[in-house]
C-alpha positions, -999 to 999 in steps of 0.1 A, spaced: 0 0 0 14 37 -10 10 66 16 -15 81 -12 -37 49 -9 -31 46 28 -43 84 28 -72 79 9 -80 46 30 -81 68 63 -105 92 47 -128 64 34 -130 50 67 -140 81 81 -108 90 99 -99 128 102 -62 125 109 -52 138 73 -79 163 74 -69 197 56 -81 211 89 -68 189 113 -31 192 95 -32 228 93 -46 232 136 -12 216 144 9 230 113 14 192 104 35 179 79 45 148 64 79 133 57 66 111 27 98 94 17 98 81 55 68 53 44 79 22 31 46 3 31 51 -11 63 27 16 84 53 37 99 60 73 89 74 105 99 55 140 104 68 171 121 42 199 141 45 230 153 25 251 179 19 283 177 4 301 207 0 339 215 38 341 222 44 328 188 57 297 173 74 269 191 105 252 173 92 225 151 97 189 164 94 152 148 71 119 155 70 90 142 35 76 139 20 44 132 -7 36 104 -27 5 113 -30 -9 77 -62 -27 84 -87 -2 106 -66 29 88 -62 43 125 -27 64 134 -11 69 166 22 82 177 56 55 186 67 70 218 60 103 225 45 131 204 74 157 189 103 136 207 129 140 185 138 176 177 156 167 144 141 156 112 178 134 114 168 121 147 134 107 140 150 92 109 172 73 130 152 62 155 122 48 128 154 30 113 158 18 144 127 5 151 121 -10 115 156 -32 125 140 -42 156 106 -50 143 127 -70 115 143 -91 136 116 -97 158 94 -111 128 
């Protein structure tokens, strides 16, 4: 399954997580080139409050590739670098490798 059709599937399940409005409340984006068909994937928010923006920070997130829910590996925005997250979802792609 691509990201698109993973996407699409979320939407057509009645999911709002890639909702135009839902993306742009958190200043989401996603770091497309981070899916491999596997579920996992990279996106990056950023809050912005009355004092202004907060740095932007990096999750990795987990698409259930048969109910088309998402939820967040660890914590939400732990890594601060796009590099970090990058490494870490290696990381865990080794371990979940192994594993199976």
């Amino acid at each position: 399954m691509t990201f698109t059709e993973f996407i699409q599937a979320n939407k057509d399940a009645n999911k709002h997580y890639f909702d135009a409005d839902t993306m742009r409340f958190f200043r989401s984006k996603l770091v497309r080139d981070s899916w491999n068909g596997d579920g996992l994937f990279i996106t990056s928010e950023q809050f912005v409050g009355s004092q202004g923006a907060a740095p932007r920070a990096w999750s990795i997130r987990r698409g259930n590739l048969k109910t088309f829910d998402v939820d967040s590996v660890g914590e939400f925005q732990q890594y601060k670098t796009l590099h970090r997250a990058r490494k870490a979802l290696a990381e865990l792609r080794a371990v979940e490798m192994a594993v199976a």
